[in-house]
N, C-alpha and C positions, 0 to 999 in steps of 0.2 A: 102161425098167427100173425095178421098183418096189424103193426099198429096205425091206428089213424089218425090224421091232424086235420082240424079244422080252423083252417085260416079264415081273417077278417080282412078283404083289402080296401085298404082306405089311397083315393088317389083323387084329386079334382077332374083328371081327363076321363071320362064315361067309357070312351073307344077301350081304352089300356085294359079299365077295370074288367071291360066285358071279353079279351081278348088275354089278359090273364086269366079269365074262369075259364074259356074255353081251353086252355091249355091245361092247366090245375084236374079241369075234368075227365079229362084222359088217363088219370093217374088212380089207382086203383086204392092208393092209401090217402089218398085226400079228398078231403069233402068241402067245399065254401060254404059258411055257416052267415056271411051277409056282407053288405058292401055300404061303403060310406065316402062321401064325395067331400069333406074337410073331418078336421081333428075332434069337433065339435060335436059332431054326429058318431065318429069314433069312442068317443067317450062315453056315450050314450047308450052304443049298442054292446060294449065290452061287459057290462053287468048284465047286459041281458044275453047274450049270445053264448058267454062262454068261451069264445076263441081259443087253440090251443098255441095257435100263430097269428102276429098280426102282422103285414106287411103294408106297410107303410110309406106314401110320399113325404119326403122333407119338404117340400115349398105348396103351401096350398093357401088359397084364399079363407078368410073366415078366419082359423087357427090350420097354422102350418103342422109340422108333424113332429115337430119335437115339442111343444106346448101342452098336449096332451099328457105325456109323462111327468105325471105329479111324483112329489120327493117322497109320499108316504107309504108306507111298508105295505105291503097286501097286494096293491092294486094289479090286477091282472097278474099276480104274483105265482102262476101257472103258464102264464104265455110266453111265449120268444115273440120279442117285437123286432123286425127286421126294417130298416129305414133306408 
């Protein structure tokens, strides 16, 4: 049984994001569940996506990538966020 993960990448470079899915996609246990171009939209799509993974740029326009990670218990409290 394969387990599977569903990363969210969040990155402001477009090129990255689309060339990290294209790599991700070849992997038979990962699936990309959506993609976000600052911290803000990240935030956004985490209650609705699910993510099992998030991968995450530190320096991004709007809200950078550590901002998102609020101090309260729960949040995304299934995910590995990877920075």
């Amino acid at each position: 049984m394969i387990d599977e993960h569903h990363p969210l990448l969040v990155d402001d470079h477009t090129l990255f994001r689309e060339g990290l899915r294209s790599l991700l996609a070849a992997q038979p246990d990962l699936e990309v569940v959506g993609e976000a171009k600052n911290g803000l939209e990240a935030t956004r799509l985490v209650s609705k996506l699910k993510p099992s993974v998030i991968l995450m740029d530190i320096g991004m326009p709007v809200m950078d990538g550590v901002d998102p990670i609020p101090p309260t218990p729960g949040y995304c409290a299934q995910c590995l966020l990877v920075c």
